[in-house]
C-alpha positions in Angstrom: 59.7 37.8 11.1 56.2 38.0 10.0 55.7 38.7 6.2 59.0 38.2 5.4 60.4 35.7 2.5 63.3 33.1 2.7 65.4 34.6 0.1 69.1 32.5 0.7 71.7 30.1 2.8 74.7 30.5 3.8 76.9 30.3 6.0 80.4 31.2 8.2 82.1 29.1 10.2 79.7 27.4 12.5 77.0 30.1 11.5 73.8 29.3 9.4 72.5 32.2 7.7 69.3 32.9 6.5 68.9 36.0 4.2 65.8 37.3 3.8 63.8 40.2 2.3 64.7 42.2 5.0 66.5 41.1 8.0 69.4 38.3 8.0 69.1 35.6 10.6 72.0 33.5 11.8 71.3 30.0 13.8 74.4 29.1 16.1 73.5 25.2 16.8 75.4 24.9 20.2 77.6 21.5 20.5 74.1 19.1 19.8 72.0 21.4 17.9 70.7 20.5 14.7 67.6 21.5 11.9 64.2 20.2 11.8 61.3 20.6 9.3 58.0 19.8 11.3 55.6 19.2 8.5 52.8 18.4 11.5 50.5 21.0 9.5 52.0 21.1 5.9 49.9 20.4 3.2 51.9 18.0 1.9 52.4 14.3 3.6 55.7 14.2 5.4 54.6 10.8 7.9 58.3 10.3 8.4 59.2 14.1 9.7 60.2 14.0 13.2 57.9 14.6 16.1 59.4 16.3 19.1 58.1 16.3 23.0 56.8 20.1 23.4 59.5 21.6 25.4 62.9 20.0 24.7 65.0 23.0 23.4 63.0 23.2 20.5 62.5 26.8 18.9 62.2 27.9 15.2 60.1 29.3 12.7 56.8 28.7 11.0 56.3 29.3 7.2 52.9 30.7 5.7 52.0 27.0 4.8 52.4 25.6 8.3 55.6 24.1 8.5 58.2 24.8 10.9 61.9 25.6 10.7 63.2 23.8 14.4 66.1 24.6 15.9 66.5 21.6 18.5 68.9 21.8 21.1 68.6 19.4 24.3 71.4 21.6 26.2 69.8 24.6 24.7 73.3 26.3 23.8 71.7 26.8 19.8 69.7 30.1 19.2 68.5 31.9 16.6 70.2 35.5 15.7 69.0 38.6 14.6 71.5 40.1 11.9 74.1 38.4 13.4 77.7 40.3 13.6 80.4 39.1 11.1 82.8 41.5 11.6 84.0 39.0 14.8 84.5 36.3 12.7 87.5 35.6 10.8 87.6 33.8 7.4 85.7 30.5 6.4 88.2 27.7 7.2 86.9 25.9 3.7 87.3 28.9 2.3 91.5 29.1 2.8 94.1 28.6 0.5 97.1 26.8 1.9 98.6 30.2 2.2 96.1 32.2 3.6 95.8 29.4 6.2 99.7 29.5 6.3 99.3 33.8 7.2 96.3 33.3 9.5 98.7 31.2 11.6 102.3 33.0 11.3 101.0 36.8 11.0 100.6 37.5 14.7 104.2 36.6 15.6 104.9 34.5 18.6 101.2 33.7 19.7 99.1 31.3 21.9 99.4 27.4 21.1 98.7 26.5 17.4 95.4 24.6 18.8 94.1 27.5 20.7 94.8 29.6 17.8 93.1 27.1 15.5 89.9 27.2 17.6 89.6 31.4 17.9 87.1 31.6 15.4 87.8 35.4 15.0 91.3 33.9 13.4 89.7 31.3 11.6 85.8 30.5 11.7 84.9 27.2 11.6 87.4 25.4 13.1 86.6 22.9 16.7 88.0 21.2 19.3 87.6 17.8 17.5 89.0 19.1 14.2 91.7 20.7 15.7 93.0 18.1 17.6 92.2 15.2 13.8 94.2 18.4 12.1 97.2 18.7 14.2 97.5 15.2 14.9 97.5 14.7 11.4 99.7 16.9 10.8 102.6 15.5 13.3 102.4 18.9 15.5 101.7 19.4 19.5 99.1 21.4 20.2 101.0 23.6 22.3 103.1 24.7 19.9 103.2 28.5 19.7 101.7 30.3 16.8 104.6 32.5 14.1 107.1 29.2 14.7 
């Protein structure tokens, strides 16, 4: 990753993605990851940036002025990826129209449960166990009712 230059954000689903100049990174958080700058060495004075124990599922990147990008991950499920493969993924859930949403779920014809549909992210990326369950119950419908009803 040396030399290279932040270029964009995005993201897919659950997946961060970095672009850069030349390779794209993707950062997968696990179920209790989240981002940290560490401005322990910036130029600038960050007093209130977090300061994490050495060794607690902590990896990331540092930036030509010192500062590091921190992936932190006590169950150390999160991890950075090299170009990262889209192609498993399926569509953004935010991204959905009611009636794409609508095909994602009835196209397959008689399926798995609606939840465990919901939560294949190469059906619809984005999409967890606790938003599944807030959507459906929501929604008035048992998990375990099959998909294409």
């Amino acid at each position: 990753m040396k030399g290279l230059t932040l270029t964009g954000t995005g993201r897919r689903g659950k997946l961060l993605l970095l672009d850069t100049d030349g390779v794209r990174l993707g950062v997968r958080f696990g179920m209790t990851g989240v981002l940290l700058i560490d401005a322990t060495r910036a130029s600038t004075d960050c007093s209130t940036a977090p300061r994490l124990p050495p060794g607690l599922g902590a990896r990331g990147l540092e930036f030509d002025d010192g500062r590091k990008l921190i992936l932190h991950d006590p169950r150390r499920l999160g991890r950075f990826e090299i170009a990262p493969d889209l192609s498993e993924l399926g569509p953004d859930a935010l991204t959905l129209t009611r009636k794409q949403f609508d095909e994602v779920l009835h196209t397959r014809g008689d399926g798995p449960a609606i939840k465990a549909r919901l939560l294949d992210q190469s059906s619809v990326a984005g999409v967890g166990n606790l938003l599944a369950d807030e959507m459906l119950f929501r929604a008035g419908i048992d998990p375990r009712t099959p998909t294409g009803c």
